[in-house]
N, C-alpha and C positions, 0 to 999 in steps of 0.2 A: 590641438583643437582650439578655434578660435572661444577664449570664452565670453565673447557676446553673446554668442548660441547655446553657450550653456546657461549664460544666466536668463535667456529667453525661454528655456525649457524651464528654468526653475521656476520663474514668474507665471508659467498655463498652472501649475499642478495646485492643486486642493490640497494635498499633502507636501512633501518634500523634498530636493534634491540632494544626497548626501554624498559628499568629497573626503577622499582620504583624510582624517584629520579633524572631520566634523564628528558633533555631538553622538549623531547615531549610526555613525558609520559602520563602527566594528560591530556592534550589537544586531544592525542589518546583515550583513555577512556571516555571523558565526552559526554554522549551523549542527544538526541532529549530532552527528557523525563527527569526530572532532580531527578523525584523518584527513579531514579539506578543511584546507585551509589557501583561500582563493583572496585574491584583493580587486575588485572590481574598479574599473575609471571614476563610474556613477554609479549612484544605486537611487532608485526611483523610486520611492514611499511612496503608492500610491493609495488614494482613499476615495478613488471614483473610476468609472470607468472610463470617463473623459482622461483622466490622466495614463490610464493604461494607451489609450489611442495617440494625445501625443508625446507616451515614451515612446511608443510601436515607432511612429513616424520619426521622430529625431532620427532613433537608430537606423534605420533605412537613409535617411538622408545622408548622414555621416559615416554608412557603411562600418555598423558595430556590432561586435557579437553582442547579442543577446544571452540571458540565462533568463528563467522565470522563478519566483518563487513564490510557492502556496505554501506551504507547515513548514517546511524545510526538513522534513522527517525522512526522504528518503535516503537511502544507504549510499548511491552513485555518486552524491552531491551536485546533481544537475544544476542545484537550482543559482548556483555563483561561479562568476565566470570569472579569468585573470584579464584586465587591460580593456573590459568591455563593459555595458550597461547591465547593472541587473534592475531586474523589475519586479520589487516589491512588494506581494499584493496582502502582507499580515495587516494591513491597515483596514483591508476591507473584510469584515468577520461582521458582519450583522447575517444573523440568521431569522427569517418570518415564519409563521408556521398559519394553514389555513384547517383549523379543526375538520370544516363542514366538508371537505373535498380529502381531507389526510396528506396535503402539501407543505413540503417544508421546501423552501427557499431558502438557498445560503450561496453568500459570498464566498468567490475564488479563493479567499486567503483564511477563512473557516477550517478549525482544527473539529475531528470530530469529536472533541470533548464540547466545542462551543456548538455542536449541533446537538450533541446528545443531551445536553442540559436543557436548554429550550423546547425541545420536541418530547420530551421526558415529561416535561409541565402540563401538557395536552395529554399526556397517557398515552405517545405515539414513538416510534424509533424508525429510522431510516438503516436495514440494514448496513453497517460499513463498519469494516475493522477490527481489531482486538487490543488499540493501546491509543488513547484519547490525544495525545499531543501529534497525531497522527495529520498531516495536510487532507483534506478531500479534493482537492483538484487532483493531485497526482493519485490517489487513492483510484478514486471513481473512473479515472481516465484509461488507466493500467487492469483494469476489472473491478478488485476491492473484495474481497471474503472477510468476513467476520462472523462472531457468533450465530446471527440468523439465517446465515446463508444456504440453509437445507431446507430451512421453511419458506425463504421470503427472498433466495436469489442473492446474487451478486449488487454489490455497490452499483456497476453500470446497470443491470436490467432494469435497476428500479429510476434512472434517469428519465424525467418526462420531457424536458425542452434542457434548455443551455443557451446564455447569451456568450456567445465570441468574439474577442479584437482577432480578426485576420492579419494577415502579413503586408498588405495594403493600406491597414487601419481602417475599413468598414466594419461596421458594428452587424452584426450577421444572431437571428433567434434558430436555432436547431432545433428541429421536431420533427415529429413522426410526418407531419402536412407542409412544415417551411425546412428546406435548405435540407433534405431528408437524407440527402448523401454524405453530406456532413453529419449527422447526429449519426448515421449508423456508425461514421468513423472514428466517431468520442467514444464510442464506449466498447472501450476494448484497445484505440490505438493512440494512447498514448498523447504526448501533447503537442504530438506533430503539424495540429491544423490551424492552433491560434492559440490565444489566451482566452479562458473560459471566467468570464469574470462575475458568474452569477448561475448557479444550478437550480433546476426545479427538481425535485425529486417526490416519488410516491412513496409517504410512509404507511407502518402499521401501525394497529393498536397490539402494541406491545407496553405491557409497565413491569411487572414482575418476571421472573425466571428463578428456575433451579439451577444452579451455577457453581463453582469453586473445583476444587482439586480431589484428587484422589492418589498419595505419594506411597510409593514401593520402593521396598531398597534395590541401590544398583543393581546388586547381584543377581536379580530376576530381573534384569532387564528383557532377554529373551522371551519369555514365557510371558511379559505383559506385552511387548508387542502383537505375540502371536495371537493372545486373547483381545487387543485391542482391534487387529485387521478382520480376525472373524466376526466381533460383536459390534462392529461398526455397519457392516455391508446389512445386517441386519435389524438398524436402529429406527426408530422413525426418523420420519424426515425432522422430526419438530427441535433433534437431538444432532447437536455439534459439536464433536470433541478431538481433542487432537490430542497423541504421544508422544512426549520429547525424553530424552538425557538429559537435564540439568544439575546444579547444584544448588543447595538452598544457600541462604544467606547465612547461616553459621558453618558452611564447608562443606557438606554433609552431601559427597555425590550420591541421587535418587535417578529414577524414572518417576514421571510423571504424567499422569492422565489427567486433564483439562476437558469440561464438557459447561457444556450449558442446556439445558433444555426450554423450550422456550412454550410449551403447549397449555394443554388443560393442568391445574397441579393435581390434582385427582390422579390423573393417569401417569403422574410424573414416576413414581415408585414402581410399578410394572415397568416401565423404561430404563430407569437405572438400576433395578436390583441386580441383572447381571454383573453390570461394575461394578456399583458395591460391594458385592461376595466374594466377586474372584481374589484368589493367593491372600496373602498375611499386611496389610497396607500399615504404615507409620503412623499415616494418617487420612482424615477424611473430611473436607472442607464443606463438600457440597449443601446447601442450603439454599432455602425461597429468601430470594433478595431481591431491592431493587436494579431493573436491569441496567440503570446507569451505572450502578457498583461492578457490574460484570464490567461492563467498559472499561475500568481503571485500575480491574484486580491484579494488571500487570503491566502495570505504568514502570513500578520500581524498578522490574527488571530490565528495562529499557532505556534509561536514563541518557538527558541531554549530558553531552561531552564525555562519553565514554570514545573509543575507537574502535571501529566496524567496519567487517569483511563479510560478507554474503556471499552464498552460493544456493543454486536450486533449479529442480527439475523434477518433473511430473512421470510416474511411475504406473504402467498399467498395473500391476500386481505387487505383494509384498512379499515376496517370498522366503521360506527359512534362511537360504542363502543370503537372501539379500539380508536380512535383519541381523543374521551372525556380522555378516558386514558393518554396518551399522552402527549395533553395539562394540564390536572391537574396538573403530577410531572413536567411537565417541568417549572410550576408555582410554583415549591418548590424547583428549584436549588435557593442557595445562591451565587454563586460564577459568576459573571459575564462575564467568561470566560467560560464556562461550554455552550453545548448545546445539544439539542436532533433534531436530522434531519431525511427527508425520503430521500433516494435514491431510483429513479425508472432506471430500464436501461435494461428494457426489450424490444424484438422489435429489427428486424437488425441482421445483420451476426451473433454476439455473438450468437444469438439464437436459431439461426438455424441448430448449429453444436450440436450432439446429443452428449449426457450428458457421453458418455463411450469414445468419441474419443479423448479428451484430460481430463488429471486430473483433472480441474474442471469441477467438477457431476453439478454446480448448472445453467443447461442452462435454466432453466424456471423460474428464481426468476423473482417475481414480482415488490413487495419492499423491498429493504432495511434497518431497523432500524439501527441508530447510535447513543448511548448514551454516550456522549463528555464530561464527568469530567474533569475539565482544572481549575488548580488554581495556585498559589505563595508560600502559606505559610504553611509549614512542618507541624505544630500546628493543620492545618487546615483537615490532611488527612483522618481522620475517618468521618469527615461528609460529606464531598466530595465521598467517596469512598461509602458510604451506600446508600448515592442520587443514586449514579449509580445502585446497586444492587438492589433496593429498584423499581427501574424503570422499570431493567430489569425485576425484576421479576414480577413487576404487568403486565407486557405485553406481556408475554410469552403466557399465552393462545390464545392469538390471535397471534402467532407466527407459524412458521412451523418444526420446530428443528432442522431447517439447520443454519449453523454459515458463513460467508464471513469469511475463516482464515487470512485476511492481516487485518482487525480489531478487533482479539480476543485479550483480554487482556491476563498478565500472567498467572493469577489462571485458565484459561481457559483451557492453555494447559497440565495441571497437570492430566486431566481426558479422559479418551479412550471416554467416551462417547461423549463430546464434540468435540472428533477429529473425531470420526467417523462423527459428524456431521457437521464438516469442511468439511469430502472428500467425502463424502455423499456414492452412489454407487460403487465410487472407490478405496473406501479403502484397500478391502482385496487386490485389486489387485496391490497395491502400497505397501503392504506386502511383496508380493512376490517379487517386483521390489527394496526392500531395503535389500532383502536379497542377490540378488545378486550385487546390488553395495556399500554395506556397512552394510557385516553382524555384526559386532560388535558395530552398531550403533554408529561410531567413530564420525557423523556428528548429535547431539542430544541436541544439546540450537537451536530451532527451534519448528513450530508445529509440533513435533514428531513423528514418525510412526515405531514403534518396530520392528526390524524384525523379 
């Protein structure tokens, strides 16, 4: 590459152009997941949206893969590419919040710790997430569940506009009245339409929550599941909680129930006494906190530069069967950082918007499977990685062949079938929608959608 043109691109940016061997280079590139390990041409700090436009353009001109990066949190490592431009965007994290309307504004490269802190201030939350170093571009774009999301919807429903860099480099506002084909196709498909370099989003007035843990030893694993699938289906909406296999931090393999409630706290105790009573618990976390604390009560387990292998699929039912399943492999991780969890979070507005009006098809999932390979040591990655496989696939028959795309792993996205089964009924139609905003598939380290 001639570099007059590299140093003509470094000379447009607000921010920076980083070269093998520069100050921020490595530190740009190292992401969540310490299993990628990627070395880009350039990496593009940017800290405006002007410079997202002319990295967009360089790269077109010079015919370069692209990667994008918002948090850098997800498990695929989309977000860094080998031999090509990556672009950026941790620079731009200023987030706005507009009390009188309950709008919070936040930059493409916004973790939602840096959203939750600010919007916390006004006594507001933007549903998204369960672990604060978490990106909101990839977040919001892939759907986004968290805490609130019985009461208050998914990360995307609560999108009100979205500014976009296209594959052209037109700067493009998405909303329900401008570019309306494009906003239906952000929220739910992924970051196949451009860089989203600025979200508006609807918050609530959320400040407090009932929140923390409820730990059971191993050994009833069964029997808290099967209490957790029944007393779910019949929670309020206002009530989010999920069941995993873990291990705590001094060894000690538990099950665990994870809930948050988020309503009147009057009412909070009619809502949890069933989980509080049921079986013989070690322990019992739950407490009125602040809900930004909810945000972060499980940061630790998630820690930057561990090694991570995903797997996951959405289950109409839980069945005994399925749950004996379950628990067995989850009795065969070795890695004590590793876990296999349910998500439920059906029930509530998310549910109620029909499965064609925004890009995520999956408004009916019941539960969610999460198979959590989490370990340290490079040495280690074949046994780690087939625990998962090994998991996934004993429990696909009782699966539904729908995929949640914000926790498909890499191999995942390598097969149409499995994308189809990310965007479910929406796919051909997000076909058509990527043909017209990015026929050359210029935007393609992502769950990809051909056009």
């Amino acid at each position: 590459m001639d570099q007059r043109n590299v140093s003509d691109l470094a000379g447009q940016l607000d921010g920076s152009l980083q070269r093998p061997g520069d100050a921020e280079y490595d530190t740009a590139r190292t992401l969540w997941n310490s299993m990628i390990d990627k070395r880009p041409a350039l990496i593009a700090r940017c800290a405006s949206t002007e410079d997202v436009v002319a990295s967009v353009c360089f790269a077109r001109e010079h015919d370069m893969l692209v990667s994008v990066r918002g948090g850098g949190h997800n498990v695929a490592g989309n977000a860094v590419c080998d031999d090509g431009l990556m672009i950026d965007l941790t620079l731009m994290n200023k987030v706005e919040v507009n009390s009188a309307t309950r709008r919070v504004t936040a930059q493409g490269g916004c973790t939602l710790g840096a959203i939750d802190s600010v919007s916390h201030e006004h006594g507001l939350a933007v549903p998204a997430g369960i672990i604060s170093e978490t990106g909101v571009g990839g977040l919001a774009l892939g759907g986004g569940v968290g805490w609130l999301v019985r009461k208050y919807g998914m990360t995307c429903d609560n999108i009100v506009s979205a500014e976009v860099v296209i594959a052209d480099g037109r700067v493009l506002r998405a909303s329900a009245s401008e570019h309306a084909d494009l906003y239906w196709g952000l929220r739910g498909g992924g970051g196949n339409f451009g860089i989203v370099t600025a979200f508006e989003f609807q918050a609530h007035p959320v400040n407090t929550v009932i929140g923390g843990m409820i730990i059971h030893p191993r050994a009833g694993a069964r029997d808290v599941f099967r209490f957790y699938r029944d007393f779910t289906k019949q929670a309020p909406i206002e009530l989010t909680a999920y069941c995993a296999c873990l291990t705590t931090p001094d060894g000690v393999r538990v099950t665990a129930l994870m809930a948050c409630y988020c309503g009147d706290p009057a009412m909070s105790d009619a809502a949890l006494k069933p989980m509080r009573e049921f079986g013989s618990p070690i322990a019992d976390t739950m407490a009125e906190i602040p809900r930004i604390e909810m945000q972060t009560m499980f940061d630790a387990g998630f820690p930057y530069g561990n090694r991570n292998y995903w797997k996951s699929s959405f289950m109409d039912e839980l069945t005994d069967d399925a749950i004996d399943l379950l628990v067995d492999h989850a009795n065969r991780m070795t890695s004590p950082l590793s876990a296999v969890m349910i998500e439920y979070y059906f029930g509530g507005p998310s549910s109620e918007i029909g499965e064609t009006e925004t890009a995520f098809a999956h408004r009916d999932a019941q539960f969610d499977l999460g198979i959590i390979g989490q370990w340290q040591d490079p040495a280690e990655d074949s046994e780690h990685m087939n625990w998962a496989r090994t998991t996934y696939d004993a429990l696909q028959p009782h699966c539904n062949g729908r995929i949640y795309a914000n926790l498909m792993g890499g191999d995942q996205m390598t097969e149409e079938t499995q994308l189809r089964s990310a965007f479910g009924v929406n796919y051909d139609r997000l076909v058509t929608l990527k043909r017209k905003y990015d026929p050359t598939n210029f935007f393609r380290l992502n769950q990809n959608i051909k056009p």
